[in-house]
DRENMI-124798 format. One record per residue (C-alpha): residue number from 1; residue in three letters; x, y, z. Coordinates in Angstrom, 2 decimals, always signed. Example, Ala and Ser with C-alpha at 12.3 -4.5 7.8 and 13.67 -1.06 7.14 Angstrom:
k:1&r:ALA&east:+12.30&north:-4.50&up:+7.80;
k:2&r:SER&east:+13.67&north:-1.06&up:+7.14;
***
This chain:
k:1&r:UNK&east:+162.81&north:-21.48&up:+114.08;
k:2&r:UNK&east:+164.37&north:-20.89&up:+110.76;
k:3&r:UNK&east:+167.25&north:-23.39&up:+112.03;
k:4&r:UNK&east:+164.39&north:-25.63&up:+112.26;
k:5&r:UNK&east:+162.74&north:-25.11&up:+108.79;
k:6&r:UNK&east:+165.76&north:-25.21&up:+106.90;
k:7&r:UNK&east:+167.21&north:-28.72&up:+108.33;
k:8&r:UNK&east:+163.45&north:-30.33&up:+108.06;
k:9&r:UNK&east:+163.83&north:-28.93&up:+104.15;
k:10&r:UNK&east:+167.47&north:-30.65&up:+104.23;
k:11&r:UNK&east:+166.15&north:-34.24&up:+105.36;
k:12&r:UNK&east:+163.45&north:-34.03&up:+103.08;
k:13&r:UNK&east:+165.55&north:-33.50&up:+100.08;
k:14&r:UNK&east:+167.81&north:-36.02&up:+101.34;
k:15&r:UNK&east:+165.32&north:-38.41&up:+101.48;
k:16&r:UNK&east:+163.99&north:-37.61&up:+98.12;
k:17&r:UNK&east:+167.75&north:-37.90&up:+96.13;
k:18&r:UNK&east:+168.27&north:-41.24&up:+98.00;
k:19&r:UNK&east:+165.14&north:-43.20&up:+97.26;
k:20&r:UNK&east:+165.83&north:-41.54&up:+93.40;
k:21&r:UNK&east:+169.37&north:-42.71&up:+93.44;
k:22&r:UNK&east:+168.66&north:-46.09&up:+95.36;
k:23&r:UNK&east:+166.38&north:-47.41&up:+93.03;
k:24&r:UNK&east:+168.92&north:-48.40&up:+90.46;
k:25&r:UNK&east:+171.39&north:-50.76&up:+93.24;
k:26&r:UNK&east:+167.84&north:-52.32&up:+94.25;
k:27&r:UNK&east:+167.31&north:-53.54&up:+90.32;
k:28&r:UNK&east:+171.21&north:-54.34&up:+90.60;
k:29&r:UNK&east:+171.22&north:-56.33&up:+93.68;
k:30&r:UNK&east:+168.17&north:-58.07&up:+92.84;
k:31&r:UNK&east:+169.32&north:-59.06&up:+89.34;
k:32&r:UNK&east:+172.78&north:-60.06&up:+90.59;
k:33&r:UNK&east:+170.84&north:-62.58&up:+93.23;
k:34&r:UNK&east:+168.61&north:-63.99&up:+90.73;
k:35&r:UNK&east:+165.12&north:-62.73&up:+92.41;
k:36&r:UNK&east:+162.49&north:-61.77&up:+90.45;
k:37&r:UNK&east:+162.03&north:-58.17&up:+89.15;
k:38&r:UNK&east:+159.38&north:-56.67&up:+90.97;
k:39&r:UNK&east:+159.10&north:-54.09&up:+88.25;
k:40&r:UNK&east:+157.09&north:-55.90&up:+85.65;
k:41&r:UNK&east:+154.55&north:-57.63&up:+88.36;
k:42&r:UNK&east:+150.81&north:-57.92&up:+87.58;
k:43&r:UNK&east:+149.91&north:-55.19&up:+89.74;
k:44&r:UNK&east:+153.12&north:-52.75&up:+88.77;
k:45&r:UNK&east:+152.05&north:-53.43&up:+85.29;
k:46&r:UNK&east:+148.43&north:-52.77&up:+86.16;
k:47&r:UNK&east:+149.23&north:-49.17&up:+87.56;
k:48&r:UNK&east:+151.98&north:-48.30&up:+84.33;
k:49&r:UNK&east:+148.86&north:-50.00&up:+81.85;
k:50&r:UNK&east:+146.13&north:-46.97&up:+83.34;
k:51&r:UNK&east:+148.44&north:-44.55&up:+84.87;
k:52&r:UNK&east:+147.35&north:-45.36&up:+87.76;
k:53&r:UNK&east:+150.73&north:-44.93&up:+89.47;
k:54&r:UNK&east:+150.90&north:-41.24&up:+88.91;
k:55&r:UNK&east:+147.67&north:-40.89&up:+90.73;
k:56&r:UNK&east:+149.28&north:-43.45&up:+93.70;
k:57&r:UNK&east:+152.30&north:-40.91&up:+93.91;
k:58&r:UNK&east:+150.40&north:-38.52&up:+93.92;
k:59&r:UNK&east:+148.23&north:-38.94&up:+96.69;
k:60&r:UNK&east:+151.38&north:-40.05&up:+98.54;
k:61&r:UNK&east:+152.88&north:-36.31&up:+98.26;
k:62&r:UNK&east:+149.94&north:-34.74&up:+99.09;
k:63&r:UNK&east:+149.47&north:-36.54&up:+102.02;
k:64&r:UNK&east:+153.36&north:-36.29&up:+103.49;
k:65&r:UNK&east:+152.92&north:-32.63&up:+102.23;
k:66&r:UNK&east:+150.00&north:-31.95&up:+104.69;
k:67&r:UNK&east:+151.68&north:-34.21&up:+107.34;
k:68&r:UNK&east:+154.67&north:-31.74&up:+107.11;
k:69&r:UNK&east:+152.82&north:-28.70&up:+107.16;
k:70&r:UNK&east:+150.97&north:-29.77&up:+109.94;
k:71&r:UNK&east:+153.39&north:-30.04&up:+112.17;
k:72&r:UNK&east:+155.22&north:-27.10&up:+111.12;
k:73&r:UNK&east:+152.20&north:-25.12&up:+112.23;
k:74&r:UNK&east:+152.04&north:-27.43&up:+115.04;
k:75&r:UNK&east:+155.77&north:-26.24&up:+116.05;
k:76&r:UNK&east:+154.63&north:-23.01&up:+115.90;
k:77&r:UNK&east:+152.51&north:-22.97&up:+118.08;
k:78&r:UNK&east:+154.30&north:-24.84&up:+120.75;
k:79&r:UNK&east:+157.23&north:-22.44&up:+120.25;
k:80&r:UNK&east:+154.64&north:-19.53&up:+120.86;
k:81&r:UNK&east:+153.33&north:-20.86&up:+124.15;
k:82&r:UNK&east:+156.52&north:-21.66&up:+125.42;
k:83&r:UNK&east:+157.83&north:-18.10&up:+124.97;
k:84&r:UNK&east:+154.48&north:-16.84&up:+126.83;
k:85&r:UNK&east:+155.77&north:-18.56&up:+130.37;
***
């Protein structure tokens, strides 16, 4: 179980330091095949104007935080009725 935990923790974080990491070859690539920078469109600049995108990102965490907790529990519980038989 802990085996479990610990690499769901481990593909998490992974997932987390690439999208951090990946965002700056994205700009790069895009700039380097003359498409427009999605960073300063109308509705980017919309969220960045009110803050809104804190409150997007937000929202997004909370609800792949309850996702993952959900089926840790739901793991769990599996793992408990398959040691009763």
């Amino acid at each position: 179980m802990v085996n479990r935990i610990s690499v769901s923790f481990f593909a998490l974080m992974l997932l987390f330091v690439s999208t951090a990491l990946g965002q700056d070859t994205a700009s790069a690539v895009q700039q380097a095949a003359g498409q427009q920078n999605t960073e300063t469109g109308a509705v980017n600049e919309f969220f960045r104007s009110n803050s809104k995108i804190y409150v997007a990102m937000g929202i997004l965490v909370i609800i792949f935080s309850c996702i993952t907790i959900y089926l840790v529990r739901l793991d769990r519980k599996i793992t408990k009725l398959e040691k009763e038989k």
